[in-house]
TISEKE-252234 format. One line per field, with one value per residue: residue in one letter; chain; y, z, x of N, C-alpha, C, O in turn. Coordinates in Angstrom, 3 decimals, decimal comma, always signed. Atoms other than C-alpha are relative to their C-alpha. Layout:
BEGIN
aa	c(A;...) .
ch	c(A;...) .
n_c2	c(Y;...) .
n_c3	c(Z;...) .
n_c1	c(X;...) .
ca_c2	c(Y;...) .
ca_c3	c(Z;...) .
ca_c1	c(X;...) .
c_c2	c(Y;...) .
c_c3	c(Z;...) .
c_c1	c(X;...) .
o_c2	c(Y;...) .
o_c3	c(Z;...) .
o_c1	c(X;...) .
***
This chain:
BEGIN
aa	c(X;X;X;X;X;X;X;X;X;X;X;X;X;X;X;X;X;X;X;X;X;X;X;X;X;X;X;X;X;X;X;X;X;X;X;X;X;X;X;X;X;X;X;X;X;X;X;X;X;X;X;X;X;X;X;X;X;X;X;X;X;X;X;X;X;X;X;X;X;X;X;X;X;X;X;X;X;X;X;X;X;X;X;X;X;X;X;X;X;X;X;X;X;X;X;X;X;X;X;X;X;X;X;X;X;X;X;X;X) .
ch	c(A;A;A;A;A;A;A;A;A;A;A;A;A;A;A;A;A;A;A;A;A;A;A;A;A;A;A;A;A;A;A;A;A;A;A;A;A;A;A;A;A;A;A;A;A;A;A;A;A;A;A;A;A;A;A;A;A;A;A;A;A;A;A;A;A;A;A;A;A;A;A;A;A;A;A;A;A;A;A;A;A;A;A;A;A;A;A;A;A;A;A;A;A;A;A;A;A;A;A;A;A;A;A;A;A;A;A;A;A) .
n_c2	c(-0,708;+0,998;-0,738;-0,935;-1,209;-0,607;-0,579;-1,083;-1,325;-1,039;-0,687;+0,176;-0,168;+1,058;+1,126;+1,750;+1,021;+0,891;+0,671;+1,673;+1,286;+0,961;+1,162;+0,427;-0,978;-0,050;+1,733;+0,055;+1,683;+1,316;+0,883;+1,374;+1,033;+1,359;-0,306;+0,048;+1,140;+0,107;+1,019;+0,431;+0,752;-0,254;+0,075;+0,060;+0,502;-1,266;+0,006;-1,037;-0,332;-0,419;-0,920;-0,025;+0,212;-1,180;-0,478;-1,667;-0,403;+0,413;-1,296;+0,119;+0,846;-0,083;-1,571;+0,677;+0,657;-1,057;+0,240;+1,074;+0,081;-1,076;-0,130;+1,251;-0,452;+0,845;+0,089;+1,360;-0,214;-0,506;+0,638;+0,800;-0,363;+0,666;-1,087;+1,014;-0,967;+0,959;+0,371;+0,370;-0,971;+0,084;-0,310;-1,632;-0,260;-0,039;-1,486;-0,734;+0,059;-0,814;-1,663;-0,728;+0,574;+1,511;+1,469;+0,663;+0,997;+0,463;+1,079;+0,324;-0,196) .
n_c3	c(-1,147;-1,152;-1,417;-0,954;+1,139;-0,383;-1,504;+0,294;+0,088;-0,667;-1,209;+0,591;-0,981;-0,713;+0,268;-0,472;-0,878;-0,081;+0,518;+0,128;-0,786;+0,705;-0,862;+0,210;-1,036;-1,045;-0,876;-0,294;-0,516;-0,143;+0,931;-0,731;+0,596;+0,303;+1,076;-0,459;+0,720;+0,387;+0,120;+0,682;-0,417;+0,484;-0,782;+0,462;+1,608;+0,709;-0,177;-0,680;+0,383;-1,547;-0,328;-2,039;-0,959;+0,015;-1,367;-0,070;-0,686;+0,640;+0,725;+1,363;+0,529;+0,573;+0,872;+1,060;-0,007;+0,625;+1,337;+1,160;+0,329;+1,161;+1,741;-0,026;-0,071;-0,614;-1,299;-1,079;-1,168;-0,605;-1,664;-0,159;+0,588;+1,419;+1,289;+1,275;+1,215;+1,235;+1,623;+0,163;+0,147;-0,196;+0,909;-0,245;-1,406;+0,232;+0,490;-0,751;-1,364;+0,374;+0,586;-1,248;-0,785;-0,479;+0,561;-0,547;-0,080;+0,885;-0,823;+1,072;+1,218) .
n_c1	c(-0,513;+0,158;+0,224;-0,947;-0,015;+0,986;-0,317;-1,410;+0,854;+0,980;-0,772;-0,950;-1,055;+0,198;-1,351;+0,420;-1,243;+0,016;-0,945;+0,483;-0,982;-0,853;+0,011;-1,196;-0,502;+1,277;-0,606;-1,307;-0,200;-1,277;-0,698;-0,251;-0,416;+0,678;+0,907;+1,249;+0,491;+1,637;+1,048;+1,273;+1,166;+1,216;+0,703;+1,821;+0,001;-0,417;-1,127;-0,551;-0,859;-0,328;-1,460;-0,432;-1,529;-0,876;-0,368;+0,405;+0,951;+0,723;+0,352;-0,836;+0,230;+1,073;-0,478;-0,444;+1,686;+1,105;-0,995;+0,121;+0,996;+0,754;-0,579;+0,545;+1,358;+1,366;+0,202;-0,885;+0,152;-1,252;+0,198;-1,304;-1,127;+0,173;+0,916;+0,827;+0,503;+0,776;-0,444;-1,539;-0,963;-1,268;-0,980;+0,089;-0,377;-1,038;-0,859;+0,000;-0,726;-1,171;+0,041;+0,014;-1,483;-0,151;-0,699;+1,380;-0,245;+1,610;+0,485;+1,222;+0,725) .
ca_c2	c(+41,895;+39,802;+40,776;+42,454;+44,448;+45,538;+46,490;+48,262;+50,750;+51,436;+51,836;+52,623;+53,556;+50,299;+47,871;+44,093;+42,865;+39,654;+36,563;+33,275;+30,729;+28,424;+24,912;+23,898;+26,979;+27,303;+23,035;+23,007;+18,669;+16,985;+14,957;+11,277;+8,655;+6,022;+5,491;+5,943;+2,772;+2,653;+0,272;-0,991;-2,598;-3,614;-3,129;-4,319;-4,699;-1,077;-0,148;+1,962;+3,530;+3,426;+5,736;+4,931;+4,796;+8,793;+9,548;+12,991;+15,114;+13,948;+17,498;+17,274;+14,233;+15,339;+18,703;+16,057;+13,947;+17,079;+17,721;+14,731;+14,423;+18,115;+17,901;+14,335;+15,507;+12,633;+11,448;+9,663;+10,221;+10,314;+7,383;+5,631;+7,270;+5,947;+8,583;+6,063;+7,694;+6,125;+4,306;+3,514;+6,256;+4,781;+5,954;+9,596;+9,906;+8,079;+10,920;+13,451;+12,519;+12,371;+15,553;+16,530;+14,871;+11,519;+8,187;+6,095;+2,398;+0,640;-2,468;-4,719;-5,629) .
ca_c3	c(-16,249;-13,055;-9,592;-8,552;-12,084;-10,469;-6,847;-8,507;-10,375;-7,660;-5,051;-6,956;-3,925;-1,962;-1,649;-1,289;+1,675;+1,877;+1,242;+0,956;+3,918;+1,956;+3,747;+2,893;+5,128;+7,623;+8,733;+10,941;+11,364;+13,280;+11,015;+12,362;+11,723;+11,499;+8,289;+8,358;+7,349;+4,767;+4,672;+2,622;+3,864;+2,896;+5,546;+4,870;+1,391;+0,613;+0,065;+2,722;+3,073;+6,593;+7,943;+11,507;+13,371;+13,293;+16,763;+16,991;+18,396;+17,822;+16,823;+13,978;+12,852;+12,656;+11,053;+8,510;+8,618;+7,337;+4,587;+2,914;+3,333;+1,143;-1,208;-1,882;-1,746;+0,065;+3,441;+6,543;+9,821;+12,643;+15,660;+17,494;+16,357;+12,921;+9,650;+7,707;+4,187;+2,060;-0,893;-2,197;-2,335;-1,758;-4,433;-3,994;-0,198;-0,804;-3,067;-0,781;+2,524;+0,514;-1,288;+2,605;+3,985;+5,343;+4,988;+4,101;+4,096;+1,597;+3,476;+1,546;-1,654) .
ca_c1	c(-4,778;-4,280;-5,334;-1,398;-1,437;-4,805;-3,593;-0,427;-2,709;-4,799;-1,898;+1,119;+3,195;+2,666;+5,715;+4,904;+7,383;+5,888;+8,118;+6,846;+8,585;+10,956;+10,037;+13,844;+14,933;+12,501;+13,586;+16,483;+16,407;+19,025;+21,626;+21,930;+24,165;+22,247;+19,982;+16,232;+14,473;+11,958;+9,519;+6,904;+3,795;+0,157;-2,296;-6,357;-4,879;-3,735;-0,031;+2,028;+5,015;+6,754;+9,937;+11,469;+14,566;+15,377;+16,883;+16,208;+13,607;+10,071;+9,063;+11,872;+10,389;+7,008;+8,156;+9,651;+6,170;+4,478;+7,019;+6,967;+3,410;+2,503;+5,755;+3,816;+0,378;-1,035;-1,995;-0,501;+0,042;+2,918;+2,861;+5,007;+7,904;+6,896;+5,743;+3,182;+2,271;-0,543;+0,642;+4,242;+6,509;+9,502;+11,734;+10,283;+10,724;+13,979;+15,319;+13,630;+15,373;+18,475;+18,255;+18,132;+21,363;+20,445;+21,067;+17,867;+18,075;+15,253;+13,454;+11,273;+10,166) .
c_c2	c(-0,802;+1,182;+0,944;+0,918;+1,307;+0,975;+0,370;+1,206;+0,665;+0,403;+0,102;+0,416;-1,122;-1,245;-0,753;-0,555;-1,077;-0,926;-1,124;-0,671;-1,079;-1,181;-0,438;+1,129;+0,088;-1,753;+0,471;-1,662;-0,188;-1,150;-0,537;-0,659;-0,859;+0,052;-0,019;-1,095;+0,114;-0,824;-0,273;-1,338;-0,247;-0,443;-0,002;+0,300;+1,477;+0,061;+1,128;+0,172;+0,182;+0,606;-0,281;+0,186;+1,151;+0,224;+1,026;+0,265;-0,304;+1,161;+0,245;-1,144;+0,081;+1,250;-0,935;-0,187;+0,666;+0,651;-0,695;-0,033;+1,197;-0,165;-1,442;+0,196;-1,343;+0,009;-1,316;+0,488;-0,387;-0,968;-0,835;+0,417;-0,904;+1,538;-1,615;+0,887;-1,409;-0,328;-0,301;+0,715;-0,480;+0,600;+1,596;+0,168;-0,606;+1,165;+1,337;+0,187;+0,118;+1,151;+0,653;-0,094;-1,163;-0,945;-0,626;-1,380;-0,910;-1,670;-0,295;+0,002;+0,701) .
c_c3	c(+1,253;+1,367;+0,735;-1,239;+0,621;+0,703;-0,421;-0,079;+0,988;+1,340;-0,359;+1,155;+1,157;-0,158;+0,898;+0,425;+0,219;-0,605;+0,545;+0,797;-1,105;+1,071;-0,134;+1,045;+1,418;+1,310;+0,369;+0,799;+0,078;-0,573;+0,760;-0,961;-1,055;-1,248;+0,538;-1,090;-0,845;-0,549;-1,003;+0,236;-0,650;+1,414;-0,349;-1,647;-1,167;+0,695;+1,346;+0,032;+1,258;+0,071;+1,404;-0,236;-0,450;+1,693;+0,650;+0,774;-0,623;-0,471;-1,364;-0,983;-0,381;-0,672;-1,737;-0,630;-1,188;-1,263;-1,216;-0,497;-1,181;-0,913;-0,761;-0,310;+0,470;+1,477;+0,773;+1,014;+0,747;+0,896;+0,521;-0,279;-1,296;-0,729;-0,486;-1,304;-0,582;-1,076;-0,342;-0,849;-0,041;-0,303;+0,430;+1,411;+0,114;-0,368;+0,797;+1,181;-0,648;-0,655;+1,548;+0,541;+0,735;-0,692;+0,365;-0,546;-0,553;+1,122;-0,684;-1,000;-0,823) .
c_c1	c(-0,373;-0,286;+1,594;+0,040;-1,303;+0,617;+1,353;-0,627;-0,598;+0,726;+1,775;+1,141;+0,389;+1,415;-0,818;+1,213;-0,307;+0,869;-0,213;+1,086;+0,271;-0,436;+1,378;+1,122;-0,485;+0,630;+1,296;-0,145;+1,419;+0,518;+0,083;+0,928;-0,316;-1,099;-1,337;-0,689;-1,437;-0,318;-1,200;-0,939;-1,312;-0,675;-1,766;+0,314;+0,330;+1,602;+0,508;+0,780;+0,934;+1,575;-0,022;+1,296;+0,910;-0,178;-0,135;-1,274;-1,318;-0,655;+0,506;-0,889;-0,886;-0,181;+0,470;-1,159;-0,587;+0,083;-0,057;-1,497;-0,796;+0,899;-1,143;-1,196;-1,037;+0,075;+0,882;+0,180;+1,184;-0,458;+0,853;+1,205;+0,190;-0,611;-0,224;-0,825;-0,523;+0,335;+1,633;+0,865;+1,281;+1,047;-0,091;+0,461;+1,433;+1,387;-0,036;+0,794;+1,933;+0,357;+0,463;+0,921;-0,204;+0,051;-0,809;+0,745;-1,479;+0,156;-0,771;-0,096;+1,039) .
o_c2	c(-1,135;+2,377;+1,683;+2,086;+2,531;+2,102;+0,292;+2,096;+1,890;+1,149;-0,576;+0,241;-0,914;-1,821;-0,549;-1,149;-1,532;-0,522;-1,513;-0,734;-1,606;-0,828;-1,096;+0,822;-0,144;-1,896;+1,105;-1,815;-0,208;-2,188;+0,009;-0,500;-1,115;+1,101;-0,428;-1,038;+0,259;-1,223;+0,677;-2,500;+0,589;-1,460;+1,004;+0,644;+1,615;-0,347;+2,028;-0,647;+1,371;+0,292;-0,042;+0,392;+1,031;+0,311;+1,017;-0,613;-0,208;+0,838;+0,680;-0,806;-0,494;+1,605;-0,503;+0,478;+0,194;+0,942;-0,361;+0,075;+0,892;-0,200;-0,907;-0,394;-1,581;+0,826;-2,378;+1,586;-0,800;-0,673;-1,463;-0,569;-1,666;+2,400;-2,539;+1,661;-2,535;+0,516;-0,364;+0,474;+0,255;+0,946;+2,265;+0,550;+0,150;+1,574;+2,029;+1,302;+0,886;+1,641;+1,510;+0,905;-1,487;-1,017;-0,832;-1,365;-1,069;-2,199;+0,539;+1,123;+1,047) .
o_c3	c(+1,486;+1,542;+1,708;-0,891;+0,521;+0,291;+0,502;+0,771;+1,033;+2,192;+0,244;+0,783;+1,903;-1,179;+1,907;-0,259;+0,790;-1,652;+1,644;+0,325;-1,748;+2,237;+0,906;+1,468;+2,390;+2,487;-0,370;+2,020;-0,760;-0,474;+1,856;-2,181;-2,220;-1,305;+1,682;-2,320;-0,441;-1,575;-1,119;-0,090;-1,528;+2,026;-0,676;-2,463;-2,387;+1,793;+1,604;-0,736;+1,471;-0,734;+2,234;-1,263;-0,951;+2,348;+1,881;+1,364;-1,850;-1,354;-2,276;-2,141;-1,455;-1,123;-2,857;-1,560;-2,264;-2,024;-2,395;-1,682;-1,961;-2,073;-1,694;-1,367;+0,232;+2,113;+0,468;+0,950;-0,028;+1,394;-0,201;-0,189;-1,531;-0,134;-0,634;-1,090;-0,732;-1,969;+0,667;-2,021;-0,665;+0,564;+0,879;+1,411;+0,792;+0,155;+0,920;+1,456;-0,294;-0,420;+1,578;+1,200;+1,349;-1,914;+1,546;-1,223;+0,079;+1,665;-1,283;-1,486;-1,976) .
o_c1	c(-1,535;-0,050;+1,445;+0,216;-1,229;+0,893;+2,164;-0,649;-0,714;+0,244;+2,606;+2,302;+1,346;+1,789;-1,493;+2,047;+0,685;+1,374;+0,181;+2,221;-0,638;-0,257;+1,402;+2,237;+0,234;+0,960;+2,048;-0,121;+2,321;-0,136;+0,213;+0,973;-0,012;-1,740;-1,536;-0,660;-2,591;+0,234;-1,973;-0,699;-1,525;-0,348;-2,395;-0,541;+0,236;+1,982;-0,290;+1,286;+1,171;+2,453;-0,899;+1,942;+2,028;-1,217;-0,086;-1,903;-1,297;-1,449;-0,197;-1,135;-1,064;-1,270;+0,198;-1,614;-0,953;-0,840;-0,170;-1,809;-1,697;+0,490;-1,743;-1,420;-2,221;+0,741;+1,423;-0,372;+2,047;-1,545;+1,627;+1,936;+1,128;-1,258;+0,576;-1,759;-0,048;+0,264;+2,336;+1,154;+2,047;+1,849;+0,840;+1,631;+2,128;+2,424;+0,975;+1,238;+2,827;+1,462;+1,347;+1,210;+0,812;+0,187;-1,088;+1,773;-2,523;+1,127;-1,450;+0,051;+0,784) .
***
C-alpha cells in the first residue's frame, strides 16, 4: 500500500486537482528561420556541446537552456547568447530541438 492508497482511506472525499506542468506545453519558443548551430568543442580537455545563433528572446533561449539541460540530466550553463552543455550530446539535443520545430545545423567533428 503506497502513500495515495493511504491518503484515500483516510480522506475518502478529497479530490486531487493537481496536474503536473507539461514542460512541452508550458514553452511557448519563437520559431526562427535560421538553423541553430551545434557545436562540438574540447575545453581543458573535456568534451562540450555548444548551441548559438537563435534570434529570439534571450529568456526563450534560456527557458530552452534549462530544458535540454534536465531532459539530459547534466550540467551547463547559458552566456553570451551561447547554451554550453557538458559532454557530447549532439545527436540527443539534435533530435530534441527537432522534435521541437527547428532547424539545427551540426558543426564539427
Amino acid at each position: 500500500m503506497d502513500l495515495h492508497d493511504q491518503l484515500k482511506n483516510l480522506f475518502p472525499d478529497h479530490v486531487n486537482e493537481e496536474k503536473e506542468p507539461d514542460i512541452e506545453e508550458s514553452l511557448d519558443i519563437w520559431m526562427q528561420d535560421d538553423p541553430i548551430i551545434c557545436k562540438y568543442e574540447k575545453r581543458k580537455g573535456k568534451p562540450i556541446t555548444i548551441l548559438e545563433g537563435y534570434t529570439g528572446a534571450t529568456e526563450d533561449f534560456k527557458m530552452l537552456a534549462k530544458e535540454i539541460k534536465t531532459t539530459l540530466s547534466v550540467g551547463g550553463s547559458f552566456k553570451d547568447d551561447k547554451i554550453i552543455i557538458q559532454g557530447d550530446y549532439r545527436d540527443k539535443i539534435m533530435n530534441i530541438l527537432k522534435n521541437k520545430g527547428f532547424k539545427v545545423k551540426r558543426v564539427g567533428g
